[in-house]
C-alpha distance (Angstrom), angle and dihedral (degrees) to the residues before:
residue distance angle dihedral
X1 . . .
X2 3.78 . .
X3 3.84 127.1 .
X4 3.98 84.5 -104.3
X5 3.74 98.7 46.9
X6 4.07 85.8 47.6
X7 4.09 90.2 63.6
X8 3.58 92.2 38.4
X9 4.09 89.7 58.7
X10 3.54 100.6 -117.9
X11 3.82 87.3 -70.5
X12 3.97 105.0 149.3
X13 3.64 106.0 -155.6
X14 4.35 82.8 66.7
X15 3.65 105.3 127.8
X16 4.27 105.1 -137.1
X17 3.80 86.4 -157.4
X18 3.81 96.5 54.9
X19 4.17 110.6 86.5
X20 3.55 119.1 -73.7
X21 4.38 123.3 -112.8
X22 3.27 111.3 -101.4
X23 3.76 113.6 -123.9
X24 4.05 111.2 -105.4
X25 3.81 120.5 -114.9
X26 3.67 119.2 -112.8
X27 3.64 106.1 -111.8
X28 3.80 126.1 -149.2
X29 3.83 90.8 -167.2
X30 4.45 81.5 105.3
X31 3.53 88.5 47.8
X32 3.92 99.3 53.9
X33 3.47 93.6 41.1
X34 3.87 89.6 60.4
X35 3.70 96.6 47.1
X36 3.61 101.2 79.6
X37 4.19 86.7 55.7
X38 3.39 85.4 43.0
X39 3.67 102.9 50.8
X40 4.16 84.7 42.5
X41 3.65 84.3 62.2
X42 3.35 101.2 43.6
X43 3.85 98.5 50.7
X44 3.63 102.3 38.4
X45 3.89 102.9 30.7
X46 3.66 112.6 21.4
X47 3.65 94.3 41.9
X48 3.76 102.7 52.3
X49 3.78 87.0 35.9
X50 3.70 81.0 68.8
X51 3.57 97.8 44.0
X52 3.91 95.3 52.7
X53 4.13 81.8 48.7
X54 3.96 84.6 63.1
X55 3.62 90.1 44.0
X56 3.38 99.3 51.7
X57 3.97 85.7 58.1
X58 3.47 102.3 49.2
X59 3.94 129.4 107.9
X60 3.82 127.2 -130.5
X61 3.99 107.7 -127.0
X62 3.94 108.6 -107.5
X63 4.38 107.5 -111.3
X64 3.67 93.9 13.8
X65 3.88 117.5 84.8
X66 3.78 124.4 -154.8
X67 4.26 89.8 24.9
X68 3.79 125.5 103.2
X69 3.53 136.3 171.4
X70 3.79 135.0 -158.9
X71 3.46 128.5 -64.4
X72 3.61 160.7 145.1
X73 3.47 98.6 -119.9
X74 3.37 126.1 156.2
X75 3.74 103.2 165.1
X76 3.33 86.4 84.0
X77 4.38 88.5 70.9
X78 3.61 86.8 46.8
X79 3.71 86.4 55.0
X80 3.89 92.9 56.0
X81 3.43 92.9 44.7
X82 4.23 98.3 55.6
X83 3.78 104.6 21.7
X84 4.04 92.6 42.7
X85 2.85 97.3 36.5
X86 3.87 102.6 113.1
X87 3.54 86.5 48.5
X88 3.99 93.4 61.1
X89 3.64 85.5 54.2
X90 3.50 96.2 43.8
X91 3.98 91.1 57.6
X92 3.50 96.2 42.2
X93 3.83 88.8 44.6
X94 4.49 89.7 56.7
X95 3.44 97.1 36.4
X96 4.10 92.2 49.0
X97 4.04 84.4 46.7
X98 4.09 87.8 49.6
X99 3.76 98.5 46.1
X100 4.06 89.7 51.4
X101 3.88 89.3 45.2
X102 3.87 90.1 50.6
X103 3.86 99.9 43.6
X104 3.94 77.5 46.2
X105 3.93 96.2 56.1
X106 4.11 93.9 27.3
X107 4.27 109.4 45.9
X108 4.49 82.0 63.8
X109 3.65 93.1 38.8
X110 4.29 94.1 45.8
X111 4.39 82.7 38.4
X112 3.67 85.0 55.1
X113 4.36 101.3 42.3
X114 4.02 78.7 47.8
X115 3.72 109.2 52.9
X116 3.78 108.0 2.0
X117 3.42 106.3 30.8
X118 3.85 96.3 86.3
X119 3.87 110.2 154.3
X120 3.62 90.1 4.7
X121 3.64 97.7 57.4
X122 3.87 94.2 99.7
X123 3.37 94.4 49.2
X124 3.59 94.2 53.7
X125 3.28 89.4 49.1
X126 3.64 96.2 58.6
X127 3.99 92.2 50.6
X128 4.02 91.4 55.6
X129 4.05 96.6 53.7
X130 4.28 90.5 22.4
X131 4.12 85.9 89.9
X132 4.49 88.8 56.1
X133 4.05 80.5 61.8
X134 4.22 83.5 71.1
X135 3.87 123.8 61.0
X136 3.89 114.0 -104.7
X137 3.47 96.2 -119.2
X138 4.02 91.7 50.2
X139 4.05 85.9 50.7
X140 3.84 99.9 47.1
X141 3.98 87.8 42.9
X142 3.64 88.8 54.5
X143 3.96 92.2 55.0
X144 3.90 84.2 57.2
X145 3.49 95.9 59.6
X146 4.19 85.1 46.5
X147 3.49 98.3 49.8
X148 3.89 99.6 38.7
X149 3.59 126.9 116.2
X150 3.58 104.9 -94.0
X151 3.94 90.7 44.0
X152 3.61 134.2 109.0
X153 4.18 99.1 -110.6
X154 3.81 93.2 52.2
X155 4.14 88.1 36.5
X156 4.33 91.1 52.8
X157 3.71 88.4 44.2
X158 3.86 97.0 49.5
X159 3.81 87.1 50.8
X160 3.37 100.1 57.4
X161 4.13 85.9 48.3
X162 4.18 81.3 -116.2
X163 4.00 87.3 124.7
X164 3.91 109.5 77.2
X165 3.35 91.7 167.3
X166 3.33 101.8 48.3
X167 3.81 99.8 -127.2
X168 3.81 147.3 40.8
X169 3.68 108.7 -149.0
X170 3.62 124.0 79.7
X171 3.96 88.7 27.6
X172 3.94 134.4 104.5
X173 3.35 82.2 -101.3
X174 3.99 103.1 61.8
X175 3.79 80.1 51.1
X176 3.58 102.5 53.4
X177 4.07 97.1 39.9
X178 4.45 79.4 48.9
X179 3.67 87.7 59.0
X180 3.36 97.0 46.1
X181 3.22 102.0 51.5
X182 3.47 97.5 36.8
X183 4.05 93.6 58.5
X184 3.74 96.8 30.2
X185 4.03 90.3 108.2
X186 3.54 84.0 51.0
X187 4.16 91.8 60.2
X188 4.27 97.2 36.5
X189 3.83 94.8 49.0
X190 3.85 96.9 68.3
X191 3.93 100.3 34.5
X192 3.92 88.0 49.8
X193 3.86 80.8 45.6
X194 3.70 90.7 56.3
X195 3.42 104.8 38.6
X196 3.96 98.4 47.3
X197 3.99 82.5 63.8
X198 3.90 89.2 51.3
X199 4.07 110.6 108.6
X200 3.54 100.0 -118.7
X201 4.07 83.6 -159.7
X202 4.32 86.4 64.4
X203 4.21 84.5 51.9
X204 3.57 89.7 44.3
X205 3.91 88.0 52.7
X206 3.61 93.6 64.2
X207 3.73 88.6 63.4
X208 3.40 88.0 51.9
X209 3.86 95.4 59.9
X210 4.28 81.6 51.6
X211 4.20 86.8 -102.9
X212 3.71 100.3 162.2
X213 3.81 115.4 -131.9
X214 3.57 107.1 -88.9
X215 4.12 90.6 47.9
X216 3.75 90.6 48.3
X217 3.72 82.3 49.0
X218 4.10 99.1 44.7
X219 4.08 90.2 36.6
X220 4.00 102.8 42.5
X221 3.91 115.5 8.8
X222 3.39 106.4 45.0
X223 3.74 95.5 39.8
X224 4.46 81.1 51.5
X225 3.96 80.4 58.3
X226 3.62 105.9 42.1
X227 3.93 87.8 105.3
X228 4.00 95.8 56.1
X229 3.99 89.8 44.4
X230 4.23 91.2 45.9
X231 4.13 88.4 51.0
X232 4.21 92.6 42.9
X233 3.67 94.2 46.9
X234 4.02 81.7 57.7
X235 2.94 102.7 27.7
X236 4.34 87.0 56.8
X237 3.71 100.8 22.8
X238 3.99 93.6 59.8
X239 3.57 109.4 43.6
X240 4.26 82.7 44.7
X241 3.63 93.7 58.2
X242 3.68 88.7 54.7
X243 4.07 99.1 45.4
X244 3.84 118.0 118.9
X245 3.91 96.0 172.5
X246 3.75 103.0 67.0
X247 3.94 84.1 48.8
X248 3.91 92.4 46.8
X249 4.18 99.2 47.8
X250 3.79 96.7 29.8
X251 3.86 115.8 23.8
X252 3.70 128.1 75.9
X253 3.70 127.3 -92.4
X254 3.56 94.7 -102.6
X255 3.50 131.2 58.0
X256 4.23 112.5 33.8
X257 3.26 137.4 -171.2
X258 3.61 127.0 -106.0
X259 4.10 85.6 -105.4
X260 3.82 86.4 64.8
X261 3.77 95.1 43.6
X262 3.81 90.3 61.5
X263 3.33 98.4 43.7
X264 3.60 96.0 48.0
X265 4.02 84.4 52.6
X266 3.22 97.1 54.6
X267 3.88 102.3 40.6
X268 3.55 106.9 29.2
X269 3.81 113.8 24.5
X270 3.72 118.6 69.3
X271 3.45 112.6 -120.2
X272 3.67 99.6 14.9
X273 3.55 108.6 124.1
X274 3.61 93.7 87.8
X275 4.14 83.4 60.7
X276 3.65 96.3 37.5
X277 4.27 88.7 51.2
X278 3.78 88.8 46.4
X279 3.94 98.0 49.9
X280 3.78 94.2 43.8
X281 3.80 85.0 55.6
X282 3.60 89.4 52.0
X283 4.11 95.8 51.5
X284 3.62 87.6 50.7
X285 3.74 95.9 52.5
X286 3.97 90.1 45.5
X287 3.74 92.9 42.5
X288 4.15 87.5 46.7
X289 3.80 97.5 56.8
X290 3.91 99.0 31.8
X291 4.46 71.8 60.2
X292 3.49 88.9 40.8
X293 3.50 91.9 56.8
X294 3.74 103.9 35.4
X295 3.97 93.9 54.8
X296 3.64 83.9 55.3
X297 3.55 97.4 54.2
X298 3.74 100.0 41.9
X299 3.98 110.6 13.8
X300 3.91 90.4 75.7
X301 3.58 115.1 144.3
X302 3.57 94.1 -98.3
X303 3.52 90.4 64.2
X304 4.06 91.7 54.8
C-alpha cells in the first residue's frame, strides 16, 4: 500500500491526485487542562505522602521525649506489625462486619430506589445522602445518645431479654452498628448506580424461560450489579478500617483500633510521629493488597 493509500485508510475510491491531509497538530489543550489536578495532587498528596515516608523512618533521641532525629529505621515497621498487631485485626475485623451489614441493609434498599421506587424515588434518594448534609462527628455523636443506656434501642432490647449484656454503648457492637450506618450511603450509591442501568427487559427474560424469582435474581440481577457492589465494598470497607471516631464515642476504653493508635501517637504521645508515620504506612500497604486481591477475585470482566 503506498504512502498515499496509508493516509487515506486503505479506502480505494481515494483519488492520489486530489490534495493530500494535512497532518494534525499535537495539542496541549489535554495537557493544561490536567495540570491544575495534577499540581493539586502533587502538593497536597504526593508531597506529604513523602514527608510521612521520612517520618515513619525517623528515631526518637534516647533521654529526651517528644525529639527525634533522622533515620533509616525500620524497627519502627516491625514495631507496628507485632505490638499492633491486634489492633490491625481489630479494624479489619469492624470494618469487614460493617461492609457485610451495609451491603445487607443497602442491595434491597438500592433494588427498591431502582425498580419500585417510582414517584418516590427522589425522595428516597434524598434520605440516603440527607445524613452527608451533617458533620461526621455530629452524626456518630448522635448514635451515642441513641444507643445509650437510658435510651429507647438498649431499653426495647433489654425488654425482650435480647440484651445480655445489659448495654450497647461502649461495646463492639456500638462500633460496628456506627460504621454501618455511618458508610451505608457509601454502599447504596453504587449498587443503585448499577442496577438503574440494568435492562429490566434482560430480568424480565428470565421469567420468560419460567426462572423463578430468586434464580432470575442469583443468575441475571445480581451478576448486572456486581460492579456497584465491587466499588461499595471499597468504597465502605476502606475508609472503615481507618475510622477512629466510631471507636472514640461508641467503643469501650480498652481495645482500639489501629485508627485510634495513630492518632493517639501523633497527638498525645511525645515523640510519636515517627510511630504514627510508620503505622499509617502499614494500613495502607495492608488495605492496598487485601484491594489488590479482592479486585482480582471479583472485578473479572464478567462482572463489568
Amino acid at each position: 500500500m503506498s504512502a498515499l493509500a496509508h493516509v487515506a485508510g486503505g479506502d480505494p475510491d481515494f483519488d492520489p491526485s486530489g490534495p493530500v491531509p494535512a497532518p494534525t497538530k499535537r495539542s496541549w489543550t489535554a495537557y493544561l487542562l490536567l495540570l491544575p489536578g495534577a499540581l493539586w495532587l502533587g502538593v497536597f498528596f504526593v508531597l506529604p505522602l513523602v514527608q510521612l515516608a521520612a517520618v515513619s523512618l525517623q528515631s526518637r533521641y534516647p533521654g529526651f521525649p517528644g525529639y527525634y532525629y533522622r533515620d533509616v529505621n525500620f524497627e519502627n515497621y516491625a514495631s507496628a506489625l507485632t505490638d499492633y498487631a491486634p489492633h490491625f485485626a481489630r479494624s479489619f475485623l469492624y470494618a469487614g462486619l460493617a461492609t457485610l451489614l451495609a451491603f445487607v441493609v443497602a442491595y434491597p434498599l438500592a433494588y427498591a430506589m431502582a425498580f419500585k421506587a417510582g414517584k418516590w424515588r427522589n425522595l428516597m434518594m434524598i434520605c440516603v445522602v440527607a445524613p452527608f448534609f451533617t458533620s461526621f462527628i455530629l452524626r456518630t455523636f448522635a448514635w451515642s445518645q441513641i444507643l445509650a443506656d437510658e435510651g429507647w434501642v438498649a431499653g426495647t432490647l433489654n425488654f425482650l431479654h435480647l440484651l445480655p449484656g445489659g448495654n450497647i454503648i461502649n461495646t463492639p457492637l456500638a462500633v460496628v452498628a456506627g460504621l454501618t450506618y455511618n458508610f451505608l450511603p457509601f454502599m447504596v450509591l453504587p449498587i443503585y448506580a448499577s442496577l438503574e442501568r440494568a435492562d429490566p427487559r434482560v430480568i424480565e427474560a428470565g421469567g420468560d424461560l419460567y426462572a423463578n424469582g430468586f434464580t432470575t435474581f442469583r443468575t441475571v440481577t445480581l451478576p448486572m450489579s456486581m460492579p456497584g457492589v465491587l466499588a461499595g465494598t471499597l468504597l465502605t470497607f476502606i475508609p472503615a478500617a481507618g475510622d477512629f471516631v466510631n471507636m472514640e464515642l461508641l467503643g469501650p476504653q480498652r481495645g482500639k483500633m489501629v485508627g485510634n493508635v495513630i492518632n493517639d501517637q501523633f497527638l498525645a504521645v511525645p515523640g510519636g510521629y515517627p510511630v504514627a508515620a510508620s503505622l499509617s504506612f502499614t494500613l495502607m500497604a495492608a488495605i492496598l493488597v487485601m484491594v489488590f486481591l479482592y479486585v482480582r477475585r471479583f472485578g473479572t470482566e464478567e462482572l463489568v
